[in-house]
N, C-alpha and C positions, 0 to 999 in steps of 0.2 A: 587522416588519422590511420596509420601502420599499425602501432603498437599499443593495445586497450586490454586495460586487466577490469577484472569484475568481482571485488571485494564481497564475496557470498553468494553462491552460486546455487542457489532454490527456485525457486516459481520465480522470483522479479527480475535478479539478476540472471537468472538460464535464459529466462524468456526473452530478456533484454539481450544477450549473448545471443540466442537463435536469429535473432530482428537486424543488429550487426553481422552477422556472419551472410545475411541475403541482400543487404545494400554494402557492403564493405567486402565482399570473399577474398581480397587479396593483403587485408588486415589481419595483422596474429592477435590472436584474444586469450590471455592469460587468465587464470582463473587463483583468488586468494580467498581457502575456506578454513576453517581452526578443525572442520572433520575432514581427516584424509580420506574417506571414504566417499564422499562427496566428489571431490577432486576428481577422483579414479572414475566416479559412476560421470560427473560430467565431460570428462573427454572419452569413453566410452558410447557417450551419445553424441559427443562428436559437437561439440557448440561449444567448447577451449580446445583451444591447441595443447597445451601445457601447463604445468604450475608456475602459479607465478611467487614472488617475493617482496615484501615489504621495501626493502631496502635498492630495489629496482626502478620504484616509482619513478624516481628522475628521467629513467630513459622515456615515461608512458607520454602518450598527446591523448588519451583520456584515460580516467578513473573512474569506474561506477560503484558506487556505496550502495550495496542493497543487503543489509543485516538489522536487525531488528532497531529500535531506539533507543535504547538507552546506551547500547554499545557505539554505536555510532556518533555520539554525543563524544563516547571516551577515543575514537579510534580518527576520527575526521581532522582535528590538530594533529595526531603526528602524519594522517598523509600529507596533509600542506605544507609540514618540515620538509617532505621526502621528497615532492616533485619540483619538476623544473620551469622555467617562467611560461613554457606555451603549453605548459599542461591545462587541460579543462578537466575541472573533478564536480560531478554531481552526485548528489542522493537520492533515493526514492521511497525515503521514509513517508510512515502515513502521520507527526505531524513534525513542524516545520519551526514553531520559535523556540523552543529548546537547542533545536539543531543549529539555527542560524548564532545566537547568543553566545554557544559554545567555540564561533571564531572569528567574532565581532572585532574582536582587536590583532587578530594573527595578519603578520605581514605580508598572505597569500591571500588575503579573502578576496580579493580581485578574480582568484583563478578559480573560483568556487561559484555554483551555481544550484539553490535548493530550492528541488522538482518534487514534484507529488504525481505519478502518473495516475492515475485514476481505475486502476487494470487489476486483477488479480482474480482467482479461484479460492475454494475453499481449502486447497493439494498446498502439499508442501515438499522441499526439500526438489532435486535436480530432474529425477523424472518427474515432476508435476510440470515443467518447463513447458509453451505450448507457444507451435509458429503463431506470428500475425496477433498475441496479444494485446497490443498496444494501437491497433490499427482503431480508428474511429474515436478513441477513445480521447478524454479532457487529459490533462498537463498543467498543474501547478505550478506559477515560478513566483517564486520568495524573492524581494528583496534584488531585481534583475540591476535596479543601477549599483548595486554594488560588484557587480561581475563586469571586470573589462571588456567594451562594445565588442573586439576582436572574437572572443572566446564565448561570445552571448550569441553570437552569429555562426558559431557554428554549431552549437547546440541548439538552434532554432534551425539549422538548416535539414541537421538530424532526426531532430523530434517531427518536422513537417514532410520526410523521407519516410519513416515511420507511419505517418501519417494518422497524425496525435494534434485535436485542436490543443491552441493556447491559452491558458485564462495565467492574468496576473492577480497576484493577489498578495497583500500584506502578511506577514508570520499571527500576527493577533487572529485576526478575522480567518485564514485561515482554519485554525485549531478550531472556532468560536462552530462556523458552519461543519466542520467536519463531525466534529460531536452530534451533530446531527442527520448529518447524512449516511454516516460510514460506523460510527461508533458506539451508537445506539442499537442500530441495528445489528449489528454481533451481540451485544448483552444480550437482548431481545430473544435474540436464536438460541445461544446458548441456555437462558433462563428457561426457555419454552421444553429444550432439551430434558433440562434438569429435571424441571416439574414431570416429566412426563417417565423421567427413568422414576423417581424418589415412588410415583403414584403406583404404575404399571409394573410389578415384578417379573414378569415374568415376559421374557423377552420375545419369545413365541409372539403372545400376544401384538408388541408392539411392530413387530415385523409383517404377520397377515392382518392390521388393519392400517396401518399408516398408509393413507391416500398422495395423490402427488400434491396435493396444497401443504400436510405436514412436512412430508419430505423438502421441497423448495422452500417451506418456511424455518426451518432445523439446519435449512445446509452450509451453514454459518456458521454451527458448531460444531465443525466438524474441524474448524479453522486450527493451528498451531496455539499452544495457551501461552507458551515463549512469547511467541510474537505479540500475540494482545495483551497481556498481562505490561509488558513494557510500553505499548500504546497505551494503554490506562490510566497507568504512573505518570507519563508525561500528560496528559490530556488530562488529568485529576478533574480540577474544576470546571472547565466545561462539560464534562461529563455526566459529574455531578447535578449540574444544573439542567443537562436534558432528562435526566434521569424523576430532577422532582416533577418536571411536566408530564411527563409520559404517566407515572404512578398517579400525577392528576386525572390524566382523562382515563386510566381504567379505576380508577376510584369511581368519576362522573359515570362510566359506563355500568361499572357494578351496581350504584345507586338508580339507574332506569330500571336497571333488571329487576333489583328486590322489589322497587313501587310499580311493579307492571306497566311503567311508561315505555310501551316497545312502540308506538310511534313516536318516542325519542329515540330509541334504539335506530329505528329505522331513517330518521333525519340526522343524524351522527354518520350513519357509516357513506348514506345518501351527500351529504357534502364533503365524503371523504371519497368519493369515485370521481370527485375533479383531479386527483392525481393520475389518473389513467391518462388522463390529456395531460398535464407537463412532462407525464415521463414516454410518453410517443417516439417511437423510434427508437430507445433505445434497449438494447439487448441484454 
C-alpha cells in the first residue's frame, strides 16, 4: 500500500494515520476533511503528507472512512464510483447495517470492507490523534464474505500489524450488542452530566467536589454531540430498547431505596462486581 488517503482526519482517522505512517513510513497518506483547518493542523502534526481529493481515489490502494454516520452512509457510494479495482476502502463507523445496506448493490462492494475498531477517547478533532491507539484493542468486520479474499487479506494483515484482535460479526447483532456496550454508556455519562450541571449552579462547587469516580464516570460527555447524535439516529431502536432496561433497574433500584431493603441494595450491586472479572485486563 503506497498511496492511502483518510476521509476525516480527527481522533479515528489521525490515530489510524499515526498507526500507518509506523508500519508503512514509505507510504504517502493523504488526508480528505470538509474543515481546511483540520487539514493544515493534521500535516502540521505530521501524520498526512498532503491534501488529498475526491476525484483521485482511483490512484489510492487504501481508503479509510472515519467521519461520523450518517455522512458516511451519503459519502461511501460515491467513493466506490471513484476507486480502482485493487483499492481496499473500509470504515470505522460505530454502527455497521446502515453503512453496509447503503452499498449492498454497488458494483464495488467487493472492494469494501466494514470495521468497527473498538478504540477511541472522549478528544476530538486532529490533535486528539494518539500513537498505538488501536494496539490490543477488538476489530469488527461486517459482512467479510462479501469483500474479495485478495483485499480481506490485506486488511487482516494490517489490522494484525496494528495489532487489533478480530471478531466477526453480522451488521444486525452488531448494532444489537453495541447498544449495549458502547451506546448506553455515552447516554449514561452525558445524562449523569446533565443532571449534575441542571442541579449544581454553581460551577465552583462542581469543580472542588467532583472525586475521580465522577470524573471517569462523566468523561463520556465530554465526547463530540455531532458524532453521537448521528450514532443515535442510526442505532434508534436498539438503543431505545437498552434504554427501557437500564430505567428498569434504576426504577428496581429506587424502589430498595424508598422500602429500606439496602440488603437488596447491597445484593444488586454485590452481583454486579462479577463484571470486574469479564472486563480483566482491559484498559
Amino acid at each position: 500500500m503506497k498511496k492511502i488517503y483518510i476521509i476525516g482526519v480527527g481522533l479515528i482517522g489521525g490515530s489510524f494515520a499515526k498507526d500507518l505512517r509506523s508500519h508503512m513510513p514509505d507510504a504517502t497518506i493523504l488526508g480528505i476533511d470538509t474543515n481546511p483547518e483540520h487539514i493544515n493542523e493534521a500535516k502540521a502534526i505530521g501524520f498526512i503528507d498532503e491534501e488529498g481529493e475526491l476525484y483521485d481515489l482511483k490512484n489510492a490502494d487504501l481508503v479509510v472512512l472515519s467521519i461520523p454516520v450518517d455522512i458516511a452512509t451519503r459519502v461511501l457510494p460515491d467513493v466506490l464510483d471513484r476507486i480502482g479495482e485493487e483499492t481496499l476502502v473500509i470504515d470505522m463507523g460505530s454502527t455497521k447495517e446502515a453503512i453496509c445496506k447503503c452499498v449492498t448493490d454497488h458494483k464495488m462492494r467487493r472492494n469494501f470492507l466494514a470495521c468497527h475498531p473498538i478504540a477511541g477517547t472522549e478528544f476530538s478533532g486532529p490533535s486528539a490523534a494518539i500513537d498505538g491507539l488501536y494496539s490490543g484493542k477488538t476489530n469488527i468486520i461486517c459482512e467479510v464474505e462479501k469483500t474479495t479474499f485478495k483485499l480481506q487479506e490485506k486488511a487482516l494483515a494490517l489490522f494484525t500489524s496494528m495489532g487489533m484482535r478480530i471478531r466477526y460479526m453480522d451488521p444486525v447483532s452488531h448494532d444489537k450488542h453495541i447498544a449495549y456496550m458502547s451506546h448506553l454508556s455515552h447516554i449514561s455519562s452525558f445524562m449523569l452530566g446533565k443532571t449534575v450541571i441542571d442541579k449544581e449552579k454553581n460551577e465552583r462547587d462542581i469543580f472542588d467536589m467532583a472525586g475521580s469516580g465522577f470524573a471517569s464516570t462523566v468523561r463520556l460527555a465530554k465526547s463530540n454531540p455531532t458524532t453521537w447524535t448521528s450514532i443515535f439516529q442510526q442505532n434508534k431502536e436498539n438503543i431505545l430498547e437498552t434504554l427501557e432496561e437500564y430505567i428498569a433497574n434504576l426504577e428496581q433500584f429506587k424502589k430498595l431505596m424508598e422500602t429500606d431493603n439496602f440488603q437488596g441494595v447491597y445484593q444488586e450491586m454485590k452481583n454486579t462486581n462479577h463484571i470486574k472479572e469479564i472486563l480483566k485486563g482491559i484498559k
